[in-house]
C-alpha positions in Angstrom: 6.5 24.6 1.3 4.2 21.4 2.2 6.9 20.2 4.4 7.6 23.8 5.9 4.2 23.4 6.8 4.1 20.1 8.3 6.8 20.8 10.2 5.9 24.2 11.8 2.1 22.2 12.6 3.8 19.2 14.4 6.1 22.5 16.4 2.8 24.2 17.3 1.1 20.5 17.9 -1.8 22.1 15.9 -2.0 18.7 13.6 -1.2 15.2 15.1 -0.7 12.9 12.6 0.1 9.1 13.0 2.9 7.2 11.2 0.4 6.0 8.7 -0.7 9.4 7.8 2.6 10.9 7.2 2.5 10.3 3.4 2.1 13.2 0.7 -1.0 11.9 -1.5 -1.2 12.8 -5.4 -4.8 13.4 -6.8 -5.9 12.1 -9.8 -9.3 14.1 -10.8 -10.9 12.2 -14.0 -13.1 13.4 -16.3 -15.4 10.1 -16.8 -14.7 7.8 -14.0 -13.5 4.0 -15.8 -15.2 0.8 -14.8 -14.4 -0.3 -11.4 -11.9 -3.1 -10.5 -11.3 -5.0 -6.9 -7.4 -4.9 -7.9 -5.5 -1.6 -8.0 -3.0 -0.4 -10.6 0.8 -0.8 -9.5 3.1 2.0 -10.1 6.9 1.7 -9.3 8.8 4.1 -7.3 12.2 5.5 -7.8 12.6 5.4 -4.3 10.6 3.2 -1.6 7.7 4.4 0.3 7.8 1.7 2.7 10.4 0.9 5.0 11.1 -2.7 7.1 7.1 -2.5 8.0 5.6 -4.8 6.0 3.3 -7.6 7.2 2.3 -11.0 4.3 -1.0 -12.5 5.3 -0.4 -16.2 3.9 -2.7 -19.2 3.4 0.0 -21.9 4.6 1.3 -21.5 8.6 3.8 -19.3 9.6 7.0 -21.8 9.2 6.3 -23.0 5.6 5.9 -19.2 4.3 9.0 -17.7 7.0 11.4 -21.4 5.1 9.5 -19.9 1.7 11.5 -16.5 2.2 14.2 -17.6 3.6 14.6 -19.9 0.6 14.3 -16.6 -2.1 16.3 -14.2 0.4 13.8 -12.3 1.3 14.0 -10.0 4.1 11.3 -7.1 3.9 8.5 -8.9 5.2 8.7 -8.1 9.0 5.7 -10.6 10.3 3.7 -13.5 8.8 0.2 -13.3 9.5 -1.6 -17.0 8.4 -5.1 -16.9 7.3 -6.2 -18.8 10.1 -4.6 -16.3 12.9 -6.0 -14.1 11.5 -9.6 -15.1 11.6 -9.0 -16.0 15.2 -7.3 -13.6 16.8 -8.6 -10.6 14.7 -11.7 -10.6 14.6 -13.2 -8.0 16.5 -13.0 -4.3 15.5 -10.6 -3.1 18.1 -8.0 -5.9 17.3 -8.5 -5.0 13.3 -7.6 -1.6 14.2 -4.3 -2.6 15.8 -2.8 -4.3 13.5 -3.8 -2.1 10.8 -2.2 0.6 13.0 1.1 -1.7 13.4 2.1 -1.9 10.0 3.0 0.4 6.8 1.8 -1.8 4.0 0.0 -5.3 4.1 0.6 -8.1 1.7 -1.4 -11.4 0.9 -1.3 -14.2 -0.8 -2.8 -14.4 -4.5 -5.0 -17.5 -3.3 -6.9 -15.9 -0.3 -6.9 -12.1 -1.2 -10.6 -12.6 -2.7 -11.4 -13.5 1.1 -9.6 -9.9 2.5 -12.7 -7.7 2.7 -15.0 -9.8 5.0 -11.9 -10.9 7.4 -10.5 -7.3 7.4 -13.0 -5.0 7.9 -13.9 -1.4 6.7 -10.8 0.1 8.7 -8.4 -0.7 6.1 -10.0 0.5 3.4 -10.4 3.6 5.1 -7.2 4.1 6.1 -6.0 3.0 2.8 -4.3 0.0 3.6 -5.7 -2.9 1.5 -4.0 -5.6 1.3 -1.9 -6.2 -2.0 -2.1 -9.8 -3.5 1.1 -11.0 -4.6 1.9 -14.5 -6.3 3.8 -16.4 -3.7 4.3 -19.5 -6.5 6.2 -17.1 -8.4 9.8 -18.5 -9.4 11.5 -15.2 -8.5 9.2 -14.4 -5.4 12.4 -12.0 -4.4 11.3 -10.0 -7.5 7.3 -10.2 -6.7 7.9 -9.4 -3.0 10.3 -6.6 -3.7 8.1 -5.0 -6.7 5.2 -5.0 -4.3 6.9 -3.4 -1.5 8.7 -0.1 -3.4 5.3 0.3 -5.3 2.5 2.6 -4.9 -0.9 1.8 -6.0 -4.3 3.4 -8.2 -7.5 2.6 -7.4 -9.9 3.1 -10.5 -13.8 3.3 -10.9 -14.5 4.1 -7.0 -15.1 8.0 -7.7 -13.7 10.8 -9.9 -10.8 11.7 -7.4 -8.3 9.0 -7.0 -5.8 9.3 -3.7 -2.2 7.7 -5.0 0.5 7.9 -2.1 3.9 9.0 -3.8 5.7 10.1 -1.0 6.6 10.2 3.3 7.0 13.5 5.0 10.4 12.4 6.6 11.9 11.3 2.9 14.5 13.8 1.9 12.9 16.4 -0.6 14.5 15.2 -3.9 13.3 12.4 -3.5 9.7 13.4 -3.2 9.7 14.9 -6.3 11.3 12.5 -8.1 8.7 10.4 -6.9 5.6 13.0 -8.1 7.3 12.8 -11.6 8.2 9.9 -11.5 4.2 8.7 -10.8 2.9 11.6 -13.1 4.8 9.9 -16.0 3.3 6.6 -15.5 -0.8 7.7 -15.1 -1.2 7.8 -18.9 -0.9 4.4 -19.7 -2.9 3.5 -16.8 -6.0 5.8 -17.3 -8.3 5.2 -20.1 -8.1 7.8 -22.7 -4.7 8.6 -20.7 -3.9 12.7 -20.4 -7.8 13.6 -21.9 -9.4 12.1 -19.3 -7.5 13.2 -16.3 -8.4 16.7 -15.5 
């Protein structure tokens, strides 16, 4: 029905959604809202929500982290962003909102995610598109990079309602709802109190 929906919205252009929008959320109502952390709960997915459209921020240039990959055999990361590029070249509002806009998920290195809200801005939180630290020492960085990519993630202690994306509009419908119960499954041991606090 919520696809039947979107669909028939998008036919009558009555909603216009952007590629980053097109995601089914699951809402996680608590009854007594935990303590809050910077870092969000991982939850695996059966199948990925994010395609090829994945950007790493790094703290080394460009051509040491691209070798890095290369090295491992990794090939979901589409484009390497260095710290330093991106202090320079993003720094004004207009450019932040670009490149949040050009890319489905967002990446960064352990060592310099503490410095992602000031060089950020406000836009990605609000469009739900933090950056996800990720141990780039790692001895199998194929494993990190790939866990971190066909992942979705909790954020606890900002609120009673928590948004968790679980699914994309254009996925086929089976595997939507073996994401939902595959991501229902997993709350408890990631809630305090597990099933009695979630409402």
């Amino acid at each position: 029905a919520l696809l039947s929906f979107q669909k028939a919205s998008k036919a009558k252009n009555e909603i216009k959604l952007a590629d980053e929008e097109e995601k089914i959320l699951l809402i996680v109502s608590l009854k007594k809202i935990p303590a809050s952390s910077p870092k969000p709960k991982r939850i695996s997915l059966l199948h990925a929500l994010y395609g090829s459209s994945v950007c790493l921020i790094t703290k080394d240039g460009e051509k040491s982290a691209r070798a890095l990959l290369d090295l491992h055999g990794i090939d979901q990361i589409s484009e390497i962003i260095p710290i330093k590029i991106l202090k320079n070249e993003y720094s004004s509002y207009e450019s932040r909102r670009r490149l949040c806009a050009q890319f489905e998920l967002f990446l960064v290195d352990d060592r310099i995610w503490h410095c992602m809200p000031k060089l950020i801005g406000k836009h990605f939180f609000e469009k739900k598109k933090r950056p996800i630290g990720v141990n780039l020492k790692k001895k199998d960085l194929k494993s990190e990079i790939r866990s971190a990519v066909n992942s979705t993630y909790l954020y606890l202690g900002r609120g009673a309602c928590s948004c968790v994306p679980v699914a994309s509009v254009s996925m086929p419908s089976e595997d939507i709802v073996g994401n939902i119960r595959h991501v229902l499954s997993s709350l408890p041991r990631l809630v305090p109190r597990q099933w009695s606090n979630i409402q």
